[in-house]
C-alpha distance (Angstrom), angle and dihedral (degrees) to the residues before:
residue distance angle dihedral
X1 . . .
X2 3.74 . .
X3 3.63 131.5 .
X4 3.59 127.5 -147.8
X5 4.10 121.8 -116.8
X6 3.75 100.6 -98.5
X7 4.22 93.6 43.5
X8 3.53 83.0 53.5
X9 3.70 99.4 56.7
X10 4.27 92.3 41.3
X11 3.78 83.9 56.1
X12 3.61 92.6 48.5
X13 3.64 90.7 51.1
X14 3.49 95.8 57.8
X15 4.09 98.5 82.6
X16 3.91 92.5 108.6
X17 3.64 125.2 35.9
X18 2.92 157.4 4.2
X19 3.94 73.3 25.0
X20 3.77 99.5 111.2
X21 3.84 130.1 -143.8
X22 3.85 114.8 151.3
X23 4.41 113.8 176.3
X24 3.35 122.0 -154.4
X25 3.87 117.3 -153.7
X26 4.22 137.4 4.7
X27 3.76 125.2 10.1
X28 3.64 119.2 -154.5
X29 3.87 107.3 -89.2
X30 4.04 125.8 -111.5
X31 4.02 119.4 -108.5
X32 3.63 79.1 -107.6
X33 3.35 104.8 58.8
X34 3.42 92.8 41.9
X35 4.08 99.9 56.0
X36 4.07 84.7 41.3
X37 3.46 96.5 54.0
X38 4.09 87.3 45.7
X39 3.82 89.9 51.7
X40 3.68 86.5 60.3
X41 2.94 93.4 50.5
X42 3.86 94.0 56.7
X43 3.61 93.1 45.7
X44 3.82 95.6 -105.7
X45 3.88 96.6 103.7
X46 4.28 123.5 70.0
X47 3.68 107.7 -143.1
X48 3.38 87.0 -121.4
X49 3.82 91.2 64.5
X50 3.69 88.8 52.0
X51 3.45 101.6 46.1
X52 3.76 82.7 55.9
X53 3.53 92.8 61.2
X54 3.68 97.1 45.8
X55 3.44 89.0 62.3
X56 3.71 94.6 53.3
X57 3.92 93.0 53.8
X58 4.16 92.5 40.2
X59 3.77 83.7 48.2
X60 4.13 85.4 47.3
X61 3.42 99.7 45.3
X62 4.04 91.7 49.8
X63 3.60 89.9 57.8
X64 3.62 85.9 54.2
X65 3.42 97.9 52.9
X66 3.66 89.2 44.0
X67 4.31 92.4 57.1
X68 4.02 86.4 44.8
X69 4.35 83.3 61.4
X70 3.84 86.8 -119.8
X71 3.63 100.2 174.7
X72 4.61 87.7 -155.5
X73 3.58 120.4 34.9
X74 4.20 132.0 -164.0
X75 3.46 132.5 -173.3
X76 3.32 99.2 -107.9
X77 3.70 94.3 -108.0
X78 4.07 85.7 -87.6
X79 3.50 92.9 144.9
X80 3.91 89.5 59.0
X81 4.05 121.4 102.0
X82 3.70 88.2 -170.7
X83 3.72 127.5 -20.1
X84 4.22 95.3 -128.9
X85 3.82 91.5 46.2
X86 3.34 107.9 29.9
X87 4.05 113.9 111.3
X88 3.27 94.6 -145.8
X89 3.92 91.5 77.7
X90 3.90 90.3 65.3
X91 3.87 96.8 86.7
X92 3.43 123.1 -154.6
X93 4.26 132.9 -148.2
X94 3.73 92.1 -108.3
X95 3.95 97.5 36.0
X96 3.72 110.6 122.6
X97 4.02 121.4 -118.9
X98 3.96 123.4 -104.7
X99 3.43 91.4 -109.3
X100 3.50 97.2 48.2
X101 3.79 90.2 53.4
X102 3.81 93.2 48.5
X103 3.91 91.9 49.9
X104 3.82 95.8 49.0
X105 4.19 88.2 41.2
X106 4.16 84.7 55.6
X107 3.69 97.5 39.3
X108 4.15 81.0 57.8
X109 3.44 89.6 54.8
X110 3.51 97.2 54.7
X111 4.43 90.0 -123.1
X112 3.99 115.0 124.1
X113 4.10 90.6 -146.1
X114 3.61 102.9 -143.4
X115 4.09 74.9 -162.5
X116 3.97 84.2 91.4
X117 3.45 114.1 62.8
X118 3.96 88.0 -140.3
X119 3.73 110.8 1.9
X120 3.86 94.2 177.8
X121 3.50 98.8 64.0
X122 4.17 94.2 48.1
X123 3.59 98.1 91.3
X124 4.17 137.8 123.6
X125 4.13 89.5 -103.9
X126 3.57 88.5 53.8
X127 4.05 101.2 50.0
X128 3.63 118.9 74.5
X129 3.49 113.7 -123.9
X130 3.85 112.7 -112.0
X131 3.94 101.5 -156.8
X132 4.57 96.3 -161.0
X133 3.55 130.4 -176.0
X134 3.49 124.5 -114.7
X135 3.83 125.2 -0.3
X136 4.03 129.9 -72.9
X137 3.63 115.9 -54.5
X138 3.71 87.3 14.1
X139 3.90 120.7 127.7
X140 3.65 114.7 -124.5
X141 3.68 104.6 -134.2
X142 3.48 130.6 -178.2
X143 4.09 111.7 -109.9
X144 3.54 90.1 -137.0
X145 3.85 86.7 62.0
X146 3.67 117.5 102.2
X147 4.33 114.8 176.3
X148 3.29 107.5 -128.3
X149 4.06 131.8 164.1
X150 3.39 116.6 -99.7
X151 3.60 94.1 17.3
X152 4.06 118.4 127.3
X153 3.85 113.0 -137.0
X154 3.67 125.7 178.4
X155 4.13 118.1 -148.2
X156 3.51 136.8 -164.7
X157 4.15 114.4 -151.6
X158 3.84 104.6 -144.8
X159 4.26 119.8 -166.6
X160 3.74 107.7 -140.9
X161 3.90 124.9 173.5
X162 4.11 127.5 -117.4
X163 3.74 87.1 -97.2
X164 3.70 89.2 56.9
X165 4.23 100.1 -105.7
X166 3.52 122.7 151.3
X167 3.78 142.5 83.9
X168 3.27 116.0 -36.7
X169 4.36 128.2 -125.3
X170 3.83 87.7 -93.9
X171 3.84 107.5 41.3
X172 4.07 126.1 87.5
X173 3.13 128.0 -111.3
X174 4.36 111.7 -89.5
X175 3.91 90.1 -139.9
X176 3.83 140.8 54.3
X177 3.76 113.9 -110.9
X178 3.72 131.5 172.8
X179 4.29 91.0 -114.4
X180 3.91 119.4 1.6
X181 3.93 85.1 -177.2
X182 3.58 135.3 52.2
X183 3.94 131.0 -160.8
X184 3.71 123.7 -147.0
X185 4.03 124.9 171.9
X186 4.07 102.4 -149.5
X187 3.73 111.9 -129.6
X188 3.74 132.3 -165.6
X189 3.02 112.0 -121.1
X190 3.86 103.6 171.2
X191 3.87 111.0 102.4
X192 3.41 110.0 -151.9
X193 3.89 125.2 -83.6
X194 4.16 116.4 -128.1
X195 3.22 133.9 -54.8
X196 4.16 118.9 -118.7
X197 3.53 115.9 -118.5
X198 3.93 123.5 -164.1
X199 3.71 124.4 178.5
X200 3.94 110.3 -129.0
X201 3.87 96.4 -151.7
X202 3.52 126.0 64.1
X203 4.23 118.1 -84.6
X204 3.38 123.2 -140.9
X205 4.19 98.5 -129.4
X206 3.86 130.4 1.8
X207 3.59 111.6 -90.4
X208 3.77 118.3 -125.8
X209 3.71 130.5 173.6
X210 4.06 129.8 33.8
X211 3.74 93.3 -50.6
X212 3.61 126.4 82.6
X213 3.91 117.1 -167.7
X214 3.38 100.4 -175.9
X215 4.70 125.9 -174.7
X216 3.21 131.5 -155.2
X217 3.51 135.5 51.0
X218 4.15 109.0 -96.7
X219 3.56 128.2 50.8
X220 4.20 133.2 177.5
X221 3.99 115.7 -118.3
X222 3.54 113.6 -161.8
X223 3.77 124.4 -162.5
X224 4.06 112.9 -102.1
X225 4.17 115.2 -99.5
X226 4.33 116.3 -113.8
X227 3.01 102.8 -162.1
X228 3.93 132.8 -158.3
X229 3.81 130.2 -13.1
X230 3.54 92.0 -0.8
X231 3.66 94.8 64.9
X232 3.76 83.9 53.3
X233 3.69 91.2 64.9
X234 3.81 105.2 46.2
X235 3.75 124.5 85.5
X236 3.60 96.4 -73.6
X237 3.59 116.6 107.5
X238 3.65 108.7 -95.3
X239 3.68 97.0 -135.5
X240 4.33 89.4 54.6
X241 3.75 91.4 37.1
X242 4.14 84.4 57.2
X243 3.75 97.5 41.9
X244 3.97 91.5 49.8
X245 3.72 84.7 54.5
X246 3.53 90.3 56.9
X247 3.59 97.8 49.9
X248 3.94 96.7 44.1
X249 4.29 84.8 52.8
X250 3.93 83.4 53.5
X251 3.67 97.2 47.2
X252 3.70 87.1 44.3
X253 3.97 87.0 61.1
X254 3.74 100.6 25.9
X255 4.30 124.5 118.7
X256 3.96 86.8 -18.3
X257 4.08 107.5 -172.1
X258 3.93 109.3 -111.7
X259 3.51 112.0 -68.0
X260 3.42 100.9 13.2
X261 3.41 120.0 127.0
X262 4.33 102.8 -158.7
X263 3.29 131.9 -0.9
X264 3.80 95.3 -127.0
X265 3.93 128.4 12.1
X266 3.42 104.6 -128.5
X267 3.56 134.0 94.8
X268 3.82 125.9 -90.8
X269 4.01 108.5 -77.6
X270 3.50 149.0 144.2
X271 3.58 126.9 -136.6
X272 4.15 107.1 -89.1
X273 3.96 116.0 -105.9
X274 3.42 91.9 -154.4
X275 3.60 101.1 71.1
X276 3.99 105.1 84.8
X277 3.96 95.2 153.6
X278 3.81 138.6 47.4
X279 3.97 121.3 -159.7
X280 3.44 118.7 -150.1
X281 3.97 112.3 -158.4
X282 4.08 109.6 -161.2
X283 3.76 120.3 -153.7
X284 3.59 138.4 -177.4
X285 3.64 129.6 -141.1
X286 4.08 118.7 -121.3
X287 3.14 146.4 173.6
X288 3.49 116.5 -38.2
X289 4.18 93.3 -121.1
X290 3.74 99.3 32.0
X291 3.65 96.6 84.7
X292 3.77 97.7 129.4
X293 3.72 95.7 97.3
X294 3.82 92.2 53.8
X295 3.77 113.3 101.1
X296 3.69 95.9 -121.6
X297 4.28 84.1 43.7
X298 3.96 81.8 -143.4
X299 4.04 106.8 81.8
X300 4.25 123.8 55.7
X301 4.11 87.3 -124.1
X302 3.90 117.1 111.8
X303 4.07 123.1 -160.5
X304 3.84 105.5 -109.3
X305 3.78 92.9 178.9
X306 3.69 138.3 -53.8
X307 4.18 124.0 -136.4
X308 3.34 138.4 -166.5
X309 3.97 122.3 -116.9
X310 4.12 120.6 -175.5
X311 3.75 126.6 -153.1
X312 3.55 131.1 -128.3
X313 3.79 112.4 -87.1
X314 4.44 84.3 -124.7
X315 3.93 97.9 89.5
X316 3.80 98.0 -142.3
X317 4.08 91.3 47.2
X318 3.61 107.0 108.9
X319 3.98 128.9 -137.9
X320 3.69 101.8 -113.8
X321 4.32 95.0 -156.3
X322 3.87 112.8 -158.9
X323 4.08 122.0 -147.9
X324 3.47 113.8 -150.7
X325 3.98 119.2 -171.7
X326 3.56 131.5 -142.1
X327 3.73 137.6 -172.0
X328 3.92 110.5 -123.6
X329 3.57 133.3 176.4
X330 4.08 104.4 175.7
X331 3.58 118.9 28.3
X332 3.78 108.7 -164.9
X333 4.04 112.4 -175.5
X334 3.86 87.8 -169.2
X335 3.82 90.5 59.5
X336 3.88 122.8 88.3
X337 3.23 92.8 -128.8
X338 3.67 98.6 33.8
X339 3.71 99.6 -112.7
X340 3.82 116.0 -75.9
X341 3.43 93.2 -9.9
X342 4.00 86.0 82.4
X343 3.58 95.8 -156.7
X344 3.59 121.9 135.7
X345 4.07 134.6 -174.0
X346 3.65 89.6 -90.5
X347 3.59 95.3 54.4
X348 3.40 91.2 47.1
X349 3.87 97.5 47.6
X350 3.65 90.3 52.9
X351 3.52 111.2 24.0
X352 3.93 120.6 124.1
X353 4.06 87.2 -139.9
X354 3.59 142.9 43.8
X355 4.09 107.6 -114.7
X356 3.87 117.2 -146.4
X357 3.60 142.9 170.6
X358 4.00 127.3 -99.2
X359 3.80 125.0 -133.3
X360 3.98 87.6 25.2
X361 3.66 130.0 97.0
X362 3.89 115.3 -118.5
X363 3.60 133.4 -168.3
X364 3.45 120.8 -151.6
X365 4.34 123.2 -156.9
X366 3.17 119.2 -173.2
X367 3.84 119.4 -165.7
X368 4.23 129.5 -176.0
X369 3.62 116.2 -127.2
X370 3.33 129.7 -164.5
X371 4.04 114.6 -151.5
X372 3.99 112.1 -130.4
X373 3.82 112.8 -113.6
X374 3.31 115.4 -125.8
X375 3.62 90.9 -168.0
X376 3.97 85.6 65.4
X377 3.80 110.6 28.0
X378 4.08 88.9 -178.8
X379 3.52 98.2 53.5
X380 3.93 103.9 99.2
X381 3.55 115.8 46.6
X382 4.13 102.7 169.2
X383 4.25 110.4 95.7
X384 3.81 121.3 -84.0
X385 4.38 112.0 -125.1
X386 3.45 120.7 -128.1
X387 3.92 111.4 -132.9
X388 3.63 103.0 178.8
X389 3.88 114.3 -57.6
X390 3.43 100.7 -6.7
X391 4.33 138.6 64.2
X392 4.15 117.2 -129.5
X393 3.59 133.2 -172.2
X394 3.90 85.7 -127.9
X395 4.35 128.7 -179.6
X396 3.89 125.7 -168.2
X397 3.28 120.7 -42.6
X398 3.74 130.0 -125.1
X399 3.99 112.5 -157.7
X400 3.99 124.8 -170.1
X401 3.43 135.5 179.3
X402 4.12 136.7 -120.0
X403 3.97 149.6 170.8
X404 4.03 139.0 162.2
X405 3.73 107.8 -167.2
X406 4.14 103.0 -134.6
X407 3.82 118.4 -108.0
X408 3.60 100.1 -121.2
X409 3.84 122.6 17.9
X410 3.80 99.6 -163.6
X411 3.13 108.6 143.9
X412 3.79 100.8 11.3
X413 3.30 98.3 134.8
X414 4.39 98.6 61.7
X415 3.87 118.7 -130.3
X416 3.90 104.9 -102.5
X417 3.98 134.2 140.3
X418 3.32 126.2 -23.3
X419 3.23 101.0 -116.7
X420 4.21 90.8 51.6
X421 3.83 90.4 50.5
X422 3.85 115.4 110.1
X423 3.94 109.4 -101.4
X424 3.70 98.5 -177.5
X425 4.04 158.8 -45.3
X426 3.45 120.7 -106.2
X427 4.23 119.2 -175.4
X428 3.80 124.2 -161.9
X429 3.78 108.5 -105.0
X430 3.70 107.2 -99.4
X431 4.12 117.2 177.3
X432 3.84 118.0 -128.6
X433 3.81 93.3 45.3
X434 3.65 134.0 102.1
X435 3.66 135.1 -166.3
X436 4.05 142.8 -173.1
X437 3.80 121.4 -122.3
X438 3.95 109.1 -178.9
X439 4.00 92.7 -26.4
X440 3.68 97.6 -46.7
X441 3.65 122.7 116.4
X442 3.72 116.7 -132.2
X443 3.87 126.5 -172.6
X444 3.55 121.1 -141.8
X445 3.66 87.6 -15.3
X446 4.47 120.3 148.6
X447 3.97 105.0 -130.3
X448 3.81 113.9 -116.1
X449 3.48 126.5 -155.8
């Protein structure tokens, strides 16, 4: 874009005032500064020496300002190591203001600043004192105010200078605005982590990996950990929820073995009061290609029911979940009570055990729930799952496998049509084996049926 002669020359003319251009913060520091502040550093400066020297560059760098027709000066932040560590930032009631400083540091120096519009009226006497609570960055909160989910608070957000000026916790606002105080309701929206499962009768190897195949018939569920704040803020009493804290982070570091560093690796947490309830989702292994009647449509495992299991009101009790084993031969998922099995929603609702098929592979998921209070309707603020008909507050799941082979197969396979009736095995011919076919031995030989 082109300008014409005489716009050219106005904007040329505009390199002293009333051109304005005000900065806010650091200015780069002088080669002096810099090698005195490194000679501190090393030892080979008294603070005395470099306070001296700051002066002389603040002093400097407000003359500066002054020439420029800057109508508010700073010091450049010279005094300043680093603005996030620096002490200095933490103000304090009886701290005096920047401007206060800068007048007193120019009335030593024997220069009236015309930087400061009225240098001899910024001093402490003239300044009221601003008494805050809590430190820089720090919200001023009420004692009487205790976080809690699904409690509404309302908040005010107050600007206050380094020195610590501003309105105080009790004064109005000087200026109409549309809403000087907002309302929030504080949710939780943590869903709860796993729950730990431990076998109660003896396994035959350690598990490792992703995959737990689990035997036996009982196993201990323990409540998921919640870890800290957010225990802080559920229904627990804060004071407990604190002190449990304290004694997990000492059991976490109590009578370690030699060299070991803690006694569990996890983080510091107490078991979450919000889970009540357990669900336990049942499914049964099928063939490997008829995965269409899964709910994902992707895995050979069908839903044979899920049931709901509650925990003992005492946190640290655990769910002690019972396996009970059946032997099936039809499984019908459009039955009410699911074929042989003869198990029906009732029974499963209020059963003391957890009734599966033999000679079939079963996973078992377990998910925490919590249970909505009514009581407080805002509480929870993560997503409820849909697990077929109903909604649930649900966490992770933990899944783990089982099987008992049946006794006595006779009559596994049920009497039926004709044309559904087994006719025969056949085996791919494999050398090295042998087989028996009505007391005769035959080598290498494919049974027939």
């Amino acid at each position: 874009m082109s300008m014409s002669g005489a716009t050219q020359a106005r904007v040329r003319q505009r390199s002293q005032p009333p051109f304005r251009a005000d900065h806010v913060g650091s200015l780069l520091r002088p080669g002096e500064l810099a090698a005195a502040r490194a000679a501190r550093k090393a030892g080979t400066l008294s603070a005395e020496a470099l306070r001296a020297v700051e002066d002389r560059c603040i002093q400097a760098a407000i003359r500066q300002q002054e020439a420029l027709g800057l109508r508010a000066a700073t010091d450049g932040e010279y005094r300043r190591a680093f603005m996030r560590l620096d002490p200095a930032l933490k103000a304090t009631p009886d701290a005096p203001t920047l401007l206060a400083a800068l007048a007193r540091l120019e009335a030593s120096a024997g220069h009236a600043s015309k930087a400061l519009a009225k240098p001899g009226t910024y001093s402490d006497a003239n300044i009221t004192s601003q008494p805050q609570a809590g430190g820089l960055y720090e919200a001023v909160l009420s004692s009487q105010a205790e976080l809690k989910y699904g409690s509404t608070y309302e908040f005010r957000v107050r600007l206050a200078d380094l020195a610590g000026g501003g309105p105080r916790t009790d004064e109005h606002e000087l200026n109409e605005i549309p809403s000087s105080i907002a309302a929030r309701t504080f949710r939780r929206f943590v869903a709860p982590k796993r729950l730990t499962v431990t076998p109660t009768d003896p396994q035959d190897a350690a598990d490792a990996g992703s995959v737990h195949r689990f035997q036996g018939h009982s196993f201990s569920i323990l409540r998921p950990r919640l870890g800290y704040p957010a225990l802080l803020f559920t229904e627990l009493d804060t004071a407990t929820a604190f002190a449990r804290l304290e004694q997990d982070r000492n059991d976490l570091h109590s009578n370690k073995p030699a060299g070991v560093t803690i006694n569990d690796y996890r983080d510091v947490s107490y078991f979450d009061p919000d889970v009540d309830q357990m669900l336990v989702a049942v499914d049964v292994k099928t063939l490997a290609m008829d995965n269409q009647a899964s709910d994902s449509q992707r895995e050979p495992y069908l839903r044979l029911y899920t049931a709901i299991r509650r925990f003992d009101p005492d946190l640290e009790t655990p769910f002690e979940l019972e396996l009970s084993y059946r032997d099936v031969n039809v499984i019908d998922m459009d039955d009410p009570e699911r074929g042989d099995l003869d198990l029906d929603d009732a029974d499963i609702a209020d059963g003391t055990s957890i009734v599966l098929p033999r000679s079939r592979d079963i996973r078992i998921t377990l998910y925490p729930v919590c249970s909505i209070k009514p009581q407080i309707p805002a509480y929870f603020g993560f997503e409820a799952t849909r697990l077929g008909e109903e909604l649930h507050l649900l966490g992770e799941p933990t899944e783990f496998f089982v099987r008992e082979d049946a006794d006595d197969e006779v009559g596994f396979f049920a009497p039926g049509l004709e044309s559904h009736q087994l006719q025969g095995i056949r085996r791919q011919r494999h050398v090295g084996w042998t087989c028996r076919v009505h007391g005769h031995r035959l080598p290498g030989q494919p049974i027939q049926g």
